[in-house]
N, C-alpha and C positions, 0 to 999 in steps of 0.2 A: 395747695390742696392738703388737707389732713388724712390722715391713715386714720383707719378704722377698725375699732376692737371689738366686734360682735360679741355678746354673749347669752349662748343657752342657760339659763341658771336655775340649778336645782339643788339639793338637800347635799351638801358637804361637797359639791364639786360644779364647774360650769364647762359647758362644752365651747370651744374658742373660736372664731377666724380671724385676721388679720387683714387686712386687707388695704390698696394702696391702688387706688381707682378703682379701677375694673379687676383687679390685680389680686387672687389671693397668695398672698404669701407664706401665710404658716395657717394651718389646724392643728390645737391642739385642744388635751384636758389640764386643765387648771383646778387643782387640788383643793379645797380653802381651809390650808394651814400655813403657816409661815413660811415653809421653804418654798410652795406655791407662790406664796401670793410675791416672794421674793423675787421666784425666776420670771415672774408677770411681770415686776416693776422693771427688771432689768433688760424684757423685751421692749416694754413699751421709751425706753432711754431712747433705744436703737430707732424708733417713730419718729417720724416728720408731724409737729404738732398734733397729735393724738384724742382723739374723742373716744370716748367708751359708751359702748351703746347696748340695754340690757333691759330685758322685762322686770317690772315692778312684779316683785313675786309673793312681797310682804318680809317677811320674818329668812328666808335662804338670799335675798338679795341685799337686807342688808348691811350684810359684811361687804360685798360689790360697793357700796354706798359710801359705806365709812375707810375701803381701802381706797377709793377714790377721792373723798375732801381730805383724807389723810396727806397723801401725799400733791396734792394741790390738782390733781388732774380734772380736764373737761370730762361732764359724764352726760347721758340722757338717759331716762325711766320712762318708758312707755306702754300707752296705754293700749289693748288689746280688744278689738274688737272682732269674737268669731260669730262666723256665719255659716252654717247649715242650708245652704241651697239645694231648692229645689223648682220646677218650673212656676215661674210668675210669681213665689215669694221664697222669702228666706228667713227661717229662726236665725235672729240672732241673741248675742250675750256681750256686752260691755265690760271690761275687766280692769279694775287697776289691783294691781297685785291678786293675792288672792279672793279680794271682793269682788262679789258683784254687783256692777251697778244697777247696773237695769236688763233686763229682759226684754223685748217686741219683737213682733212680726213685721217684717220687711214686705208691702206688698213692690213690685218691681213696678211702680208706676210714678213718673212726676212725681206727686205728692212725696211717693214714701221717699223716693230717695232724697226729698227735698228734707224732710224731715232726719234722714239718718248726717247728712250734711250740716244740719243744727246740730243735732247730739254731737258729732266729730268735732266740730267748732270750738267744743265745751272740754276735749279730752286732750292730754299729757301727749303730744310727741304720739297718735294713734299710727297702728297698724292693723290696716286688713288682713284677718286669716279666712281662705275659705277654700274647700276641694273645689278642683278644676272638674267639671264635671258638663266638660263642652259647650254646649249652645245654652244649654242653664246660667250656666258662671260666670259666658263672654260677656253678661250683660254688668253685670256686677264690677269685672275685669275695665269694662271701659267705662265707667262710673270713676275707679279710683285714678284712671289713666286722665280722664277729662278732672277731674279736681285733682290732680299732684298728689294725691298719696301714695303710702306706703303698702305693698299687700306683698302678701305671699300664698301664695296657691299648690 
């Protein structure tokens, strides 16, 4: 099993978890300057095969990027798909970094979600974001559960 290094990343610093199954072990902030990115490399020694996992944010992640093939580590950059739910559809937005890819209306039927299922196909390591917003979102909620993704609500 590999340990995992989440990261928040934004404009000079990323917010951190660690974690080791189900397991967090440390949260922290990770600075991105040397003695940061120092006390990261000497965390992650302490990891059992180590992945790093981090939104493509554009231009603040690529130091994440370049401290990762720097030092030979596993990484992933993924893609962000938020959704705006509401009953029977949902705005969403497609992100890889800070582009956008695309914009549509999600209608909550067969079709669309057969369609949002295409576009995901197409995207980087995707993550569903979307407010829990009860009997609205459950639908959505077991859309990513029944195809194996990733969401966070």
């Amino acid at each position: 099993m590999s340990d995992i290094f989440a990261l928040d990343v934004s404009m000079g610093k990323s917010y951190c978890v660690w974690y080791r199954g189900k397991h967090c072990l440390k949260e922290f902030s990770l600075v991105h300057t040397r003695a940061g990115f120092n006390a990261l490399r000497d965390m992650i020694k302490k990891a059992q095969k180590p992945i790093i996992y981090f939104e493509a944010t554009g231009i603040y992640s690529r130091v994440i990027e370049h401290f990762c093939e720097t030092n030979g580590l596993r990484f992933c950059m993924s893609d962000i798909f938020a959704l705006d739910v509401s009953m029977g559809k949902s705005y969403c937005v497609w992100y890889r970094g800070k582009h956008c890819l695309k914009e549509f209306s999600l209608v909550h039927t067969r079709a669309g979600f057969n369609a949002l299922r295409d576009m995901i196909k197409k995207a980087q390591k995707p993550i569903i974001y979307f407010e829990a917003t009860g009997i609205y979102s459950r639908v959505i909620e077991h859309f990513c559960e029944t195809n194996g993704l990733r969401f966070c609500k």
